[in-house]
N, C-alpha and C positions, 0 to 999 in steps of 0.2 A: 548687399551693403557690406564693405568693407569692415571688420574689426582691425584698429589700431592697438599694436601693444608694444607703450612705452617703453622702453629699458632706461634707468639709471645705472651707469657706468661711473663708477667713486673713482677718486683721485687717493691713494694711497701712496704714500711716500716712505721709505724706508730710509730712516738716520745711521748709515755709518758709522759705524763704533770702531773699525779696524779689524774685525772679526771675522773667521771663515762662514758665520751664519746669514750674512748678510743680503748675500746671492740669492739664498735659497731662502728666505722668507719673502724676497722680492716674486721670486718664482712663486710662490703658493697664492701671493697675490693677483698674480697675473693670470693664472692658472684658474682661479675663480671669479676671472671678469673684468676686472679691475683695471683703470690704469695706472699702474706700477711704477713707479719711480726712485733709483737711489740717488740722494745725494748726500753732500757731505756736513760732517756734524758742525762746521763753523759755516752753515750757509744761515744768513740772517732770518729770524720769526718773520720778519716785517716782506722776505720775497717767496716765500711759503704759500701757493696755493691749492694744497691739498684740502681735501675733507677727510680725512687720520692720518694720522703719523703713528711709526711704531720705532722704537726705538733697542735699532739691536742690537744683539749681544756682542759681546767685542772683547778685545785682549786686554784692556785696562784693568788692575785692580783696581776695587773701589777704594781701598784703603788707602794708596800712596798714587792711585795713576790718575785719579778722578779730575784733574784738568786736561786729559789726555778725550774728555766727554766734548770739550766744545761747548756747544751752546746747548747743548741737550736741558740743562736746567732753565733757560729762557723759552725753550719749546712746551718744558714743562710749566712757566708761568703763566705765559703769554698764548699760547695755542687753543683757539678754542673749541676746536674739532674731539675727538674719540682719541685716544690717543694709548699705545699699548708697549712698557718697557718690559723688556725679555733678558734674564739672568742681567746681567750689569744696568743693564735701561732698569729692570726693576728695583735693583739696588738704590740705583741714582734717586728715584721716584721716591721711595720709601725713606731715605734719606732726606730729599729736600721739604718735605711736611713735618722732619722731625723727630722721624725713625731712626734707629740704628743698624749698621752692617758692617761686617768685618769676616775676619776669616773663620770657615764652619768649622766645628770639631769635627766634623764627618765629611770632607770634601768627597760631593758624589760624582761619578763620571760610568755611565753607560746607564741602565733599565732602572727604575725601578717602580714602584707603584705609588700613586698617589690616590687620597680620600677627598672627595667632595665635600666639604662639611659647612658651606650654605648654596642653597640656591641661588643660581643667578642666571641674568643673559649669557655671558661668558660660555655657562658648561651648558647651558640649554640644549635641551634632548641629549646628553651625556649620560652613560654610568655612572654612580658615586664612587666608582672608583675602577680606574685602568692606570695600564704604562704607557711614562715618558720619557725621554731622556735627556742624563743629567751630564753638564758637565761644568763644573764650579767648585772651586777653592772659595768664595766667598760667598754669605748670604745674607739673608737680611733676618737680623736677631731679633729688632720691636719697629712695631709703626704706630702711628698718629693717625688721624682720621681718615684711616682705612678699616674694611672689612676684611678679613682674611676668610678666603674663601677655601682653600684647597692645602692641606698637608702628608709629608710621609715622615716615615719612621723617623730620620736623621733631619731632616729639616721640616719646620713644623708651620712655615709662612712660605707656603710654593705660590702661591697666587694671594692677590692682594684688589681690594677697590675702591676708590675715593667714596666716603661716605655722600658725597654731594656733586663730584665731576665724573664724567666719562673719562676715567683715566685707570688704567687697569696696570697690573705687574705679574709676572709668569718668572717664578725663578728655573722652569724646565724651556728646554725647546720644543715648542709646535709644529716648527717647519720642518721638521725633520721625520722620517719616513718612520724610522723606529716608531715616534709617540702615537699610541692610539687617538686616533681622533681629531687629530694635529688640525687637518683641515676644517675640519667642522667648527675648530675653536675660532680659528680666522673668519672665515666666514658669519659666527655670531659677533664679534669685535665688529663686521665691516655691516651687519644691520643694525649696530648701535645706531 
């Protein structure tokens, strides 16, 4: 007798933000199964048929370039999938619940360490604390009905969670080779 073993294969889509991260979050997605998708940030909610979207980092500030996001904030209403913004995607995120963000007193750029300081899917089977890497003149100062899950020395909201949606914020990069653990963070995002 035959054993059957299903696979589910997700539809993950990566939003465009203008940014050199884009490629390579695509890639880690693809890389762990996935079918991978970039499209652009003014493509409409309503022709969207992934199961997550992640929303990546990109060259806008959030302070004066934030219509330079698209539709990012209607993926952010209207999307009802997992959905995960990275450095500006999380900005935007934390922004449109309510939050604030502008430019950090300590703009980080390459290594540093970050503290796990709650448990969640996200870091599941993570250390409470390893390196990621930074690269941001902007960050996110307060939020509204999120958790903050992760901080470092100079930035104290590295990750972020909707108290009530699958909707997550990463102000480091995951996709990127440097961050310990980068993949495993995607991968607990994509069994959301």
């Amino acid at each position: 007798m035959k054993e059957w073993i299903w696979i589910v294969v997700k539809k993950v889509y990566v939003i465009d933000n203008g940014g050199q991260w884009t490629h390579r979050i695509w890639r880690v997605a693809r890389d762990l199964g996935c079918e991978a998708k970039i499209i652009a940030n003014m493509t409409p909610v309503e022709e969207i048929d992934a199961d997550a979207l992640i929303l990546s980092g990109g060259a806008p500030r959030i302070a004066w370039d934030s219509p330079k996001l698209g539709n990012c904030e209607d993926y952010i209403k209207k999307f009802s999938g997992p959905l995960l913004g990275i450095c500006v995607g999380h900005q935007l995120l934390a922004m449109h619940y309510g939050g604030e963000a502008g430019p950090a007193k300590v703009p980080e750029y390459g290594l540093t360490k970050i503290r796990v300081t709650v448990e969640d899917d996200l870091f599941k089977g993570l250390p409470t604390s390893f390196s990621v890497w930074e690269s941001h003149n902007d960050e996110v100062k307060s939020v509204r009905d999120f958790i903050i899950l992760a901080e470092s020395d100079n930035c104290k909201i590295q990750a972020i969670k909707h108290k009530t949606k699958a909707q997550y914020g990463l102000q480091f990069h995951p996709e990127v080779t440097h961050t310990e653990h980068g993949a495993q963070i995607f991968q607990n995002f994509i069994n959301l």
